[in-house]
N, C-alpha and C positions, 0 to 999 in steps of 0.2 A: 689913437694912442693905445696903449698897450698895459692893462690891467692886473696887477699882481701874478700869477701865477700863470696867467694865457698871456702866451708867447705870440698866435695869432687868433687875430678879433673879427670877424667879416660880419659889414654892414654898419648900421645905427640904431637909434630909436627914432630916426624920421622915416625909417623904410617903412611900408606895410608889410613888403616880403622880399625874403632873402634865401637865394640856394648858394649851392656850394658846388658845379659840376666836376666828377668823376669820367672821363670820357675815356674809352678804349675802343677795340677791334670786335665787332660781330662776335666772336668767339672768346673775346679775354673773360680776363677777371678785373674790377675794379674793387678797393675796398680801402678803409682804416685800419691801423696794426697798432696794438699798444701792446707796450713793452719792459720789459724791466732790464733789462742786459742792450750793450751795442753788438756782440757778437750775433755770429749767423746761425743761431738754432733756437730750439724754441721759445731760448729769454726774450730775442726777438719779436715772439709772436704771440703775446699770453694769448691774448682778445685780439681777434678780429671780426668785425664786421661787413661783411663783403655781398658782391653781386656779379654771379656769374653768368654772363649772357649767354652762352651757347648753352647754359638752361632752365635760363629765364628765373634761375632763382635765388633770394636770400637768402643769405648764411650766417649764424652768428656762434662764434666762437668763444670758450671760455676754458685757461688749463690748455690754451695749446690744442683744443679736441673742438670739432662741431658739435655742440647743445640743442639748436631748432635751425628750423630750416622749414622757410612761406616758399613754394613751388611755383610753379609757372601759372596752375589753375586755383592757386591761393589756396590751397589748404596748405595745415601747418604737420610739421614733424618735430617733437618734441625726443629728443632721441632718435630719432629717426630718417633717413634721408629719402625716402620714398613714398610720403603720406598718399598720396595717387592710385599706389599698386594695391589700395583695400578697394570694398566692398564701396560703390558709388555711393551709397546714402549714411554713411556712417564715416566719413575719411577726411572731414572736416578737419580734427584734431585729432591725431594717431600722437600715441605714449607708447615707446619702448619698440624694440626692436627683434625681439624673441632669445635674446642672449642671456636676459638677467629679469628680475618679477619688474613688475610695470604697476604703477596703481597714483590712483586719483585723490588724494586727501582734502572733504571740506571742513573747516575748521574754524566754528561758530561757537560763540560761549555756552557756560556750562547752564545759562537758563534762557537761551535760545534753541531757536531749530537750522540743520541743516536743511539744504535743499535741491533737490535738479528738478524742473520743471521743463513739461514738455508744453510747447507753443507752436499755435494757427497763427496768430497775427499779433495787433498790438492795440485792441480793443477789450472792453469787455472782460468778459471768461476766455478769449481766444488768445490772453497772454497766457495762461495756467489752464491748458483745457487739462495736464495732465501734471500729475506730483508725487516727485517718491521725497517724502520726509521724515527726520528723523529728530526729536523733541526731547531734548538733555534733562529739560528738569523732570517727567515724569519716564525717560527711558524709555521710550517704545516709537518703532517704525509704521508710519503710514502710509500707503498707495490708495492716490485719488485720480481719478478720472471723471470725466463729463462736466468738467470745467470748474475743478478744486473740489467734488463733492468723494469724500471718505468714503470706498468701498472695503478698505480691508486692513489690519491693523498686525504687529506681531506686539504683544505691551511687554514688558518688560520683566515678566514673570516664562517669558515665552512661548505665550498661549496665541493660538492664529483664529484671530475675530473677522470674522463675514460680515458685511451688514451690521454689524456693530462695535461699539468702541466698550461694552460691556462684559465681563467674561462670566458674571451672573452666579462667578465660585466653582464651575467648572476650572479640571484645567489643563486642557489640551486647545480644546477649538471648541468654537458657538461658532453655528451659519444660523445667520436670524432674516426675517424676510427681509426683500432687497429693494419692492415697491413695482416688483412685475408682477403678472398674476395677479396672484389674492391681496397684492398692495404692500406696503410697506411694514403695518402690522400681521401679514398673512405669516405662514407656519414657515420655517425655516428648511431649506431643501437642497438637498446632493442629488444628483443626477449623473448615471451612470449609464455611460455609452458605447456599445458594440463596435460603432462605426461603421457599419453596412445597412445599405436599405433593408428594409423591414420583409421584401420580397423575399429576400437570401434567405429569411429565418423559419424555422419552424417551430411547430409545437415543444417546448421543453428546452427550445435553445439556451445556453446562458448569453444573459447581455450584462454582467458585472459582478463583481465581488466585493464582500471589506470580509477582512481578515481580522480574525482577532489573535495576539502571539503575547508570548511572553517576551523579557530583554534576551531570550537567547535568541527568539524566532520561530519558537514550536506554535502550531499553529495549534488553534481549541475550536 
């Protein structure tokens, strides 16, 4: 029987499971079209959801326009119709398509943290060996590494903390020890590098600079 508003019902509540096939040509397209108009344009076609075999991909349509698109080797296009054509290890989930700005919004209350955490497995530290966070109610971004442990902070004054989540009334940057070397209460240390073996160098060479300038740039 036929329930309020659906027209057709497939299956019961005594099945375990129920498909619906879609069957075409090696090359067709199969798919559902929803619609708001019986004419032939695109009232026709608000939404669709389709699957296009000659390239093995889903499509799904909203406005008449494709929205995302899962490919043959399962990565997704969100805007996009060619997630594949990136960089192998990042092409999982490609956003936007170089026509218009493209961006990520997470969107966590205002006395929570946002999150992207990077993961080895599903153990342990090897869910969060890595973490960029960002913490509403005291305003400041974190990166963690070596399995959730804070190596470096921007807080909210926008001072860039090393090794610590203290800015000590400075306020620019603190690098405070990191726990190599001289330990974790050892001396705080920048390290400035040439980039060439030590052979190449001679007496007097320069191996780094800091600069010290005014806001125009004049250097002192």
């Amino acid at each position: 029987s036929v329930h309020g508003d659906r027209l057709l019902e497939i299956g019961n509540t005594s099945r375990s499971s129920t498909y619906a096939t879609i069957t075409t040509s090696t090359s067709g397209t199969g798919g559902l079209l929803f619609a708001d108009s019986t004419a032939n344009d695109t009232g026709g076609y608000r939404g669709i959801i389709d699957y296009a075999h000659s390239l093995d991909a889903m499509r799904f349509y909203t406005a008449s326009a494709e929205r995302l698109r899962i490919d043959s080797s399962g990565n997704v296009g969100i805007g996009n119709t060619s997630p594949s054509s990136y960089s192998a290890v990042s092409r999982n989930l490609v956003l936007g398509n170089h026509s218009d700005h493209a961006g990520l919004t997470i969107a966590s209350g205002s006395s929570s943290a946002g999150v992207l955490t990077f993961s080895s497995g599903t153990s342990g530290s090897e869910v969060y060996r890595a973490q960029i966070s960002y913490y509403h109610s005291s305003n400041h971004m974190a990166f963690s590494v070596g399995g959730g442990v804070e190596r470096m902070r921007i807080d909210s004054s926008g001072r860039l903390l090393v090794g610590t989540s203290t800015g000590y009334g400075f306020t620019t940057a603190v690098f405070a020890g990191n726990g190599a070397g001289d330990g974790p209460t050892g001396p705080g240390t920048i390290a400035l590098s040439r980039g060439i073996a030590a052979s190449s160098l001679s007496s007097g060479s320069a191996l780094g600079h800091i600069n010290f300038t005014d806001n125009a740039g004049a250097k002192f």
